[in-house]
ZAMARGU-4260 file (C-alpha; in steps of 0.2 Angstrom, whole numbers, plus 5000, padded with zeros to 4 digits):
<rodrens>
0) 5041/4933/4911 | 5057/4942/4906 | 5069/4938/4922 | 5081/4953/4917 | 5074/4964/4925
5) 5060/4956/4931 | 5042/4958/4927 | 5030/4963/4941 | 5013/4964/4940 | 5008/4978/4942
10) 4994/4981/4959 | 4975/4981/4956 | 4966/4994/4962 | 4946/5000/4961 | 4939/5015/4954
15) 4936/5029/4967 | 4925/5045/4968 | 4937/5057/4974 | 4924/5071/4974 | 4916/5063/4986
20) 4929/5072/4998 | 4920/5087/5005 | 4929/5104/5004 | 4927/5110/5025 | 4916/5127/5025
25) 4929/5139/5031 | 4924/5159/5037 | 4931/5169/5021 | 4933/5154/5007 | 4925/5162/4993
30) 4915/5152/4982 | 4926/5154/4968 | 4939/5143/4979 | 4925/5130/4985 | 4924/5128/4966
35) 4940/5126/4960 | 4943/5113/4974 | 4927/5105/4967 | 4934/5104/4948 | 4949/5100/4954
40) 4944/5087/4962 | 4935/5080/4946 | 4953/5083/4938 | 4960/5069/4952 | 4946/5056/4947
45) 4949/5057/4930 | 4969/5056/4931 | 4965/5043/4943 | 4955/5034/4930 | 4969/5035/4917
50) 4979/5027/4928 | 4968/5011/4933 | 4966/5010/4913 | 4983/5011/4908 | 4985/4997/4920
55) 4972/4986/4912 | 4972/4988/4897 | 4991/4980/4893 | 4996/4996/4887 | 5014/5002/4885
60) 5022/5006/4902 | 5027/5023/4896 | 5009/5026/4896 | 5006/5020/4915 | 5022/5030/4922
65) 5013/5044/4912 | 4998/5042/4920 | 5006/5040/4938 | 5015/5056/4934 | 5000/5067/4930
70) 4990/5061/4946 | 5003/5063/4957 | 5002/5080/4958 | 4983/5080/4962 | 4986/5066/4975
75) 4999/5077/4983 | 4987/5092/4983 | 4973/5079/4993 | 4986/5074/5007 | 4991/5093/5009
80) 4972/5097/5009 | 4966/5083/5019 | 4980/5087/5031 | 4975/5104/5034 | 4957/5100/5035
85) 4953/5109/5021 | 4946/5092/5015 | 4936/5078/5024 | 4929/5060/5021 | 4915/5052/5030
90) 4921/5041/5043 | 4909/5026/5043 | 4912/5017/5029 | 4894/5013/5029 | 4892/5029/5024
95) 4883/5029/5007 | 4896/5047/5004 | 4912/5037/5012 | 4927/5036/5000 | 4935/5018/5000
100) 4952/5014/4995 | 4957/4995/4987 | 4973/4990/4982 | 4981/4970/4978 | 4999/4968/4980
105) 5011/4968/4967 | 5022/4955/4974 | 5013/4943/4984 | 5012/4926/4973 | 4996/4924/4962
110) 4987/4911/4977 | 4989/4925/4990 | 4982/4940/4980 | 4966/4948/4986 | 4962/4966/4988
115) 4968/4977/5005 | 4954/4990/5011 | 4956/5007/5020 | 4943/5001/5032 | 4943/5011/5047
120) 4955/5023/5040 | 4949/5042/5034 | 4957/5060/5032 | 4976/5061/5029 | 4978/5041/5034
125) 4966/5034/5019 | 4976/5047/5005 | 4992/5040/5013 | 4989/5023/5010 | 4984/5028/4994
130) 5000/5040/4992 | 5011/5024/4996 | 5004/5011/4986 | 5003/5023/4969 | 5020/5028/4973
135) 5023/5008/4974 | 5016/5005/4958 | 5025/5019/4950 | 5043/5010/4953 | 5034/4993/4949
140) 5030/5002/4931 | 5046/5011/4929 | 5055/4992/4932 | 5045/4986/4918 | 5047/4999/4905
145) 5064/4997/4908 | 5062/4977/4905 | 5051/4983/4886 | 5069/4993/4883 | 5080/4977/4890
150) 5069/4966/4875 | 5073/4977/4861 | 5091/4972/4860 | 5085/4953/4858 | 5088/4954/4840
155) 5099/4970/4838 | 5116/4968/4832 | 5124/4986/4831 | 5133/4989/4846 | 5129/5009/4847
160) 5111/5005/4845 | 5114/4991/4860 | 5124/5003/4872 | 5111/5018/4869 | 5095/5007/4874
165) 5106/5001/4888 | 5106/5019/4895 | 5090/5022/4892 | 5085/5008/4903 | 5097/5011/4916
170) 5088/5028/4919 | 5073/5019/4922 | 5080/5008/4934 | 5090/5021/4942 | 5074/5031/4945
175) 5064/5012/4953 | 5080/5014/4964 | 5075/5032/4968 | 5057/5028/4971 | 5061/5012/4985
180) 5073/5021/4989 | 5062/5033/4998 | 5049/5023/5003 | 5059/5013/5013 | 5069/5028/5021
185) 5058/5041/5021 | 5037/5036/5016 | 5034/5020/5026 | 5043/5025/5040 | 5035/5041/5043
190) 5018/5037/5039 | 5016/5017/5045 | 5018/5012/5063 | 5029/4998/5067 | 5041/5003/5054
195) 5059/5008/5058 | 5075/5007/5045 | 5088/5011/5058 | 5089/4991/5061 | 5093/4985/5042
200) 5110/4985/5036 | 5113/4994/5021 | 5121/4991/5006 | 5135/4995/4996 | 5137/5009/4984
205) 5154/5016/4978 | 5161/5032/4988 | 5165/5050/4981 | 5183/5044/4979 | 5178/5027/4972
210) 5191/5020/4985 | 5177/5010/4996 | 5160/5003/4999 | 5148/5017/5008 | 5131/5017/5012
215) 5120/5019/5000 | 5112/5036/4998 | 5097/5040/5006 | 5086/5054/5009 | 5092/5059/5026
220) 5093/5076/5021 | 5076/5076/5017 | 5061/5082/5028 | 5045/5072/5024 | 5034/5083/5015
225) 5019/5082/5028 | 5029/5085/5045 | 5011/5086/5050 | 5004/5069/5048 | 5002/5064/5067
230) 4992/5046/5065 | 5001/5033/5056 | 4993/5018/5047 | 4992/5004/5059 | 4984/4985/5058
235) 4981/4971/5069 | 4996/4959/5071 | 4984/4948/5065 | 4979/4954/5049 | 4980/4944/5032
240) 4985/4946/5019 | 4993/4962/5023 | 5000/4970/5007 | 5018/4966/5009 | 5022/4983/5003
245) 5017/4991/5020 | 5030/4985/5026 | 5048/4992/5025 | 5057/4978/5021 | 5047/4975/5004
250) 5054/4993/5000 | 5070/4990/5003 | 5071/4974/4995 | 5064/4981/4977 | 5076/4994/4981
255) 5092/4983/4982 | 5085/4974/4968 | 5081/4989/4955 | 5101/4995/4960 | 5107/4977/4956
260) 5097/4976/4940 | 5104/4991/4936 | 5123/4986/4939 | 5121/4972/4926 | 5114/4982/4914
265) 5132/4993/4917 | 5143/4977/4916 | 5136/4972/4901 | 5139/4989/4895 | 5155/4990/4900
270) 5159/4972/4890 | 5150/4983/4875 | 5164/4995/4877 | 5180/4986/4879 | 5183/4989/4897
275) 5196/4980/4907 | 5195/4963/4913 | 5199/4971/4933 | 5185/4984/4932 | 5172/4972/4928
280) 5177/4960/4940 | 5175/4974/4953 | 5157/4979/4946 | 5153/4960/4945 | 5155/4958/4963
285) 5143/4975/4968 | 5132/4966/4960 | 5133/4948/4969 | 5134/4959/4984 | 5117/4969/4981
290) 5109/4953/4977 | 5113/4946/4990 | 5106/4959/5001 | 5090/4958/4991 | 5087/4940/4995
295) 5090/4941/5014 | 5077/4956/5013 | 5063/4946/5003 | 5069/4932/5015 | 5064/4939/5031
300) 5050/4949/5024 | 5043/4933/5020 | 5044/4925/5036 | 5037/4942/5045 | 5021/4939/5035
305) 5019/4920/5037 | 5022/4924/5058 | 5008/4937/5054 | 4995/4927/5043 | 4985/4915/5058
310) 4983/4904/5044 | 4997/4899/5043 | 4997/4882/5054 | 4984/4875/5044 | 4989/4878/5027
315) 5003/4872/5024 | 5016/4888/5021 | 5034/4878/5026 | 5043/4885/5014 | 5051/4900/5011
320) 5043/4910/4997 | 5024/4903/4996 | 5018/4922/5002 | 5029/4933/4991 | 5031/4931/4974
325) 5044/4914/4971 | 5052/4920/4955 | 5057/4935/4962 | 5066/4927/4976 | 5072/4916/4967
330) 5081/4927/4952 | 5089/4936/4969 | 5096/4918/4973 | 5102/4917/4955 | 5110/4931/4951
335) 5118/4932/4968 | 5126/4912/4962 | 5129/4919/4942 | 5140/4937/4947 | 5151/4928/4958
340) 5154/4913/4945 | 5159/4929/4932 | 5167/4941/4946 | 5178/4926/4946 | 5180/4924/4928
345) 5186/4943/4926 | 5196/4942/4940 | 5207/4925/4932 | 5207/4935/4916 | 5216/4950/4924
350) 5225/4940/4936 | 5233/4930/4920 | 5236/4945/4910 | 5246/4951/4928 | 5257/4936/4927
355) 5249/4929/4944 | 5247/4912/4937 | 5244/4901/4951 | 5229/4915/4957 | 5221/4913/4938
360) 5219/4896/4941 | 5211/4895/4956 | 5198/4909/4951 | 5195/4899/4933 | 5191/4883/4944
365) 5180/4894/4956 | 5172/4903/4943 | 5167/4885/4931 | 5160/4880/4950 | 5148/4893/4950
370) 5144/4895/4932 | 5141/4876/4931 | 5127/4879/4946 | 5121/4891/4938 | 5120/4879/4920
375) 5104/4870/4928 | 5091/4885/4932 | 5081/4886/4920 | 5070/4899/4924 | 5085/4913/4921
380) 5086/4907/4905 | 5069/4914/4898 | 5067/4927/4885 | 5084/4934/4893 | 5095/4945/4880
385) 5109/4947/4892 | 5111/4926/4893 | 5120/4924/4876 | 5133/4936/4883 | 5132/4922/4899
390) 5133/4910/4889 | 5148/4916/4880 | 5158/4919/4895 | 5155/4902/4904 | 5164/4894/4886
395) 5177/4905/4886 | 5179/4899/4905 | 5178/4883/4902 | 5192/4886/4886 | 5202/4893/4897
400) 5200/4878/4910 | 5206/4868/4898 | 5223/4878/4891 | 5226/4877/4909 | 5225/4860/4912
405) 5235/4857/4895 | 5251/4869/4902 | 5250/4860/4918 | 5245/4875/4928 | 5232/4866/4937
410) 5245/4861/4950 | 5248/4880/4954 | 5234/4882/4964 | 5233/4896/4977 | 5220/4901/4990
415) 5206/4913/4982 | 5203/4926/4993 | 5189/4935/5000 | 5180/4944/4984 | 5168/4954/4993
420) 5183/4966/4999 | 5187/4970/4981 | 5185/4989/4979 | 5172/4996/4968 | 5177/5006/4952
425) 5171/5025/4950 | 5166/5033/4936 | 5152/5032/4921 | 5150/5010/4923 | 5145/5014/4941
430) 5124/5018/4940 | 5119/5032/4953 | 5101/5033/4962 | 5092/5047/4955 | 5083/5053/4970
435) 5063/5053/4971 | 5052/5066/4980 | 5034/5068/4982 | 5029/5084/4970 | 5031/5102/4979
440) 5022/5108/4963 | 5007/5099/4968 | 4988/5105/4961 | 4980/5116/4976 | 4966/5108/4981
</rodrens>
């Protein structure tokens, strides 16, 4: 796998009859309309189709967030319709004409993976479990094709050529952000019971003024598109495996992980570019911050599901991270560790060039600390293009180390203080969330 970002795998899901959905006889519908609703529906299978073979086929992600994009207009269309009882399913799944919806997770680890059924579930609450788990795998799919950008710098040396496929991935990731984002806020909150957001902390982002941390954005301002959905999705407390991403936490996790991600792909732009020493240090450390947030997410969701898998007494499940995926958790835990080791690398570096020498020596020392942890995980090491540039910085840290020791300045230690409080720089190094929303030129059904 590539760790930066990192590679999902992408959901499985079953081939589905959508023209199994009946269009409801209504006084006055002409047959012209029962017709196009019938052809339509022929339309959703077959984008539907595209998308389950983009997804197995190993094709280029482009294509799969291609494929999303075309049939989430038509899914859209199916919720409104369904909603509106313009469009019903059989509700027995026995039912020879019942249409069945199956999805795996894309983030539970590989021993955990079996497919989730809408057993039980019909009309607007099966097309919103489909609704949420396509929209799922369209941020899964957009985090991957920026990870097919990130590995075409690997051998690149022109720096213009470096910097431009930066951005282009940064858009990607910006747009994953967008996607969990409203999940998290806005989907799984209005359409899956139990679910409530108002109780997780949030995390930073910069302000309109760029003078302190805020909130990150959120849809609050948005209305859900189906005000009129009145059932939510709802399973037994027992159930397992329930697909982590039914629950909010997962959502918000992959959210703070997308913007974190993101922000790296911004500082190593910003080194690209010749920024100062005191602006990355300040981006570094929104990164160790939204890192951190990530893991405590993935932490908790974790132990959520092992209280909710009966199982779980008898097979063994101590330790954190044998439900969801461990590299995933564990890349959160390492680049939480690595952006602190090089917040306080930049911050030496600025601090030295300021003439505070007894505060550059206690941030080199910290720094070295925290870079020399971060020396012994392999695993961020793999096929990573941004680890030379780690690399780099950790010599030049230890270099500097060194000209200290050899001036004597080692004796001018001071007390570092709390990094977390530095203020987070505005302007074009800072990535923004670009907002997603459920189509509003969706295909009439």
């Amino acid at each position: 796998m590539t760790v930066l970002p990192h590679d999902y795998s992408l959901p499985h899901t079953k081939k589905v009859n959508l023209e199994k959905l009946q269009p409801s006889y209504v006084s006055g519908t002409s047959k012209e309309a029962h017709n196009m609703t019938k052809e339509n529906l022929k339309e959703a299978t077959r984008a539907r189709d595209h998308v389950i073979m983009a997804m197995s086929k190993s094709k280029p992600y482009q294509v799969v967030v291609a494929a999303i994009e075309k049939y989430l207009p038509y899914l859209t269309g199916i919720l409104h319709a369904t909603e509106n009882e313009q469009l019903k399913s059989q509700k027995e799944l026995k039912d020879k004409d019942a249409v069945l919806f199956e999805w795996s997770s894309g983030i539970l680890g590989e021993e955990n993976k079996s497919f989730m059924k809408t057993k039980k579930f019909f009309t607007s609450r099966l097309i919103t479990f489909e609704v949420i788990m396509i929209v799922y795998t369209y941020g899964f799919a957009l985090c991957n094709l920026a990870s097919e950008k990130i590995k075409q710098t690997t051998n690149l040396l022109d720096n213009n050529s470096i910097i431009e496929i930066y951005q282009d991935a940064a858009l990607f990731l910006r747009k994953a952000w967008g996607v969990f984002n409203y999940l998290a806020t806005n989907g799984l909150v209005n359409y899956v019971s139990g679910q409530d957001a108002s109780h997780l902390h949030q995390i930073s982002a910069p302000s309109s003024n760029g003078s302190s941390p805020v909130p990150s954005p959120v849809n609050s301002s948005y209305s859900p598109i189906f005000p009129t959905i009145n059932t939510k999705l709802s399973f037994p407390k027992s159930s397992f495996p329930l697909l982590p991403e039914l629950d909010v936490l997962c959502a918000k996790g992959l959210m703070e992980y997308a913007q974190g991600v993101g922000q790296v792909i911004a500082i190593h732009t910003a080194i690209a570019t010749g920024k100062s020493s005191g602006m990355i240090a300040r981006l570094s450390v929104s990164v160790y911050k939204t890192f951190d947030h990530a893991q405590q997410s993935f932490m908790t969701l974790d132990t959520k599901l092992k209280n909710q898998n009966d199982k779980s007494a008898t097979t063994g499940l101590e330790n954190m991270g044998s439900i969801l995926d461990t590299e995933l958790r564990l890349i959160c835990a390492q680049y939480r560790i690595l952006y602190r080791g090089i917040t306080l690398y930049y911050l030496a570096l600025d601090a030295n060039q300021s003439g505070k020498s007894g505060i550059s020596v206690c941030y080199i020392v910290n720094a070295n600390k925290q870079l020399e942890e971060m020396d012994v995980f392999d695993e961020i090491s793999k096929n990573n293009p941004f680890m030379n540039e780690t690399r780099r910085i950790f010599a030049e840290s230890k270099k500097l180390e060194t000209r200290y020791e050899k001036e004597n300045r080692l004796v001018y230690r001071e007390t570092v203080p709390d990094i977390s409080n530095l203020e987070i720089p505005q302007g074009i190094c800072v990535l923004k969330m670009i907002e997603f929303k459920l189509s509003t030129a969706f295909i009439v059904i």
